[in-house]
N, C-alpha and C positions, 0 to 999 in steps of 0.2 A: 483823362489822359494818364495813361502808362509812365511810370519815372523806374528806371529799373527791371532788370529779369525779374526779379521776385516779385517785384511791385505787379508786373503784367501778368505774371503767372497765377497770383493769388485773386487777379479780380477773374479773370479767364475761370480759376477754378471754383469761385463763389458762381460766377454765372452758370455753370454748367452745372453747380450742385444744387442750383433753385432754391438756397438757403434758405428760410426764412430770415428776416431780418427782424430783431428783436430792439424793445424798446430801450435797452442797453446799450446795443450796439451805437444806436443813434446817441443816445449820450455822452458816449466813450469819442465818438468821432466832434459832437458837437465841440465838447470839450476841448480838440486840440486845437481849436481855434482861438480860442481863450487869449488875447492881447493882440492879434490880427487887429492894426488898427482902423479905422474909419477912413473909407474912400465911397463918396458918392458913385453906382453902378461896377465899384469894383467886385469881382469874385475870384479874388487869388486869395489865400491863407501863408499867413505868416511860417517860412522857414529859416534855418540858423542861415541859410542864404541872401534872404529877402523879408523885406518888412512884410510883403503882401498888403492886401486891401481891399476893405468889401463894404458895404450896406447893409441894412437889417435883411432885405432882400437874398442878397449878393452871397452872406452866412448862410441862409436857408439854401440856397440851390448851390450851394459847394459842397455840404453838407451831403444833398440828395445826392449830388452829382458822386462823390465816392464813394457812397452806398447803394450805390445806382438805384435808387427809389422811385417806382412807379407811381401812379395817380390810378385812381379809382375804375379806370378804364385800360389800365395797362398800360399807358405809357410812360417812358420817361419823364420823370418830374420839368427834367434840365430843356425838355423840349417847349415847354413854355413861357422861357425866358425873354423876357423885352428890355428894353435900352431905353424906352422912352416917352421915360417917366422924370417928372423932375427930383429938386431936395424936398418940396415936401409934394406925394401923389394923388394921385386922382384916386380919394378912397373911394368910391362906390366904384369905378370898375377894379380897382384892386380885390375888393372882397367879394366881386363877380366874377375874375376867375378864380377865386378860390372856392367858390361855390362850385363852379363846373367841374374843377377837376378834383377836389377832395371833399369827403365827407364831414358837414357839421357836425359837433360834437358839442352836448351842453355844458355850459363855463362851470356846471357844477359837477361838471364828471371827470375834468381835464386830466391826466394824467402824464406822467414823465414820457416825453417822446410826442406828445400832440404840439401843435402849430397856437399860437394865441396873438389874435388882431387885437392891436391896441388902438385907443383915440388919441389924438391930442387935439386938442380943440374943439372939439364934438365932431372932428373926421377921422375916420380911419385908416392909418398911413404907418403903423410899426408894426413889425411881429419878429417875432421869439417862438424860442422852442422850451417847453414845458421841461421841468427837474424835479427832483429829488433834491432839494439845497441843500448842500454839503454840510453849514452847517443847523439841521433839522427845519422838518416843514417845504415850505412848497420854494421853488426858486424860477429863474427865467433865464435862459440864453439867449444873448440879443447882441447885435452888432448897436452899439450906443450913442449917438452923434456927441451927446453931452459928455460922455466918458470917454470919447475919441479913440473907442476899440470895443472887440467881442469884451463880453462881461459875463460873469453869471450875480445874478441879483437876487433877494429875497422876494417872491411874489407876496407882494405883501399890502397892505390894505386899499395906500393910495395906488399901486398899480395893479389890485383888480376892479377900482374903481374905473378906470382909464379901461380896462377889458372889455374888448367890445363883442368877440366869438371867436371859436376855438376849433379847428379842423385835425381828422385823424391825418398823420402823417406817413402810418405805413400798414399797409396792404399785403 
């Protein structure tokens, strides 16, 4: 949704300029998410207005959502959105629609801007979006239950251990 002339004018003129969408881009936006804190099935992003609030989920399809990010098929990402799911989900149909609607991509090629399914437990129930960690080497964007907000994290031993598969995120 629209907030603003400019704010409307500027996605109206991305849509009509068929931009591509670069894996910066996604970065740059993941980023302002950064301290939106933890609300189970929320998808609002924190403004100087409002705390906002989201889920690991909730970060990704806000994300998509103002970069209006398709799926593999050309649809809207945000058109796959469900309510219900509990605090922790049904991994095997979570990483079944992630199959359907985005492309695999091997944990050993991930790159800044791809999607990464994590386990906990030996199910898979987190995902983040892949970095460039700020400071050097590989990091994670994640809405964090334990950190009780978006974070960016170091990807780092124990959590590619926890890495379960990894999907392109733009098309």
């Amino acid at each position: 949704m629209c907030r603003g002339r400019i704010a409307c004018y500027r996605r109206l003129e991305h849509e009509r300029s068929g931009k591509m969408i670069s894996r910066k881009m996604v970065i740059n936006e993941a980023r302002t998410w950064i301290g939106t804190r933890f609300q189970h099935q929320g998808r609002v992003k924190r403004t100087e207005l409002h705390d906002g609030g989201c889920d690991c989920i909730g970060f990704v399809l806000g994300v998509a959502d103002r970069l209006q990010l398709k799926d593999k098929n050309g649809n809207l990402i945000t058109r796959h959105d469900r309510s219900d799911y509990g605090r922790i989900p049904n991994g095997e149909s979570f990483k079944q629609a992630l199959h359907k609607h985005l492309d695999e991509v091997p944990l050993a090629e991930v790159k800044a801007g791809d999607l990464v399914l994590f386990r906990f437990d030996a199910n898979p129930q987190h995902i983040g979006i892949a970095t460039d960690y700020i400071y050097g080497g590989r990091g994670i964007l994640h809405c964090y239950a334990e950190a009780r907000k978006v974070v960016e994290t170091r990807l780092d031993e124990q959590w590619l251990l926890m890495a379960d598969s990894s999907y392109n995120f733009i098309y």
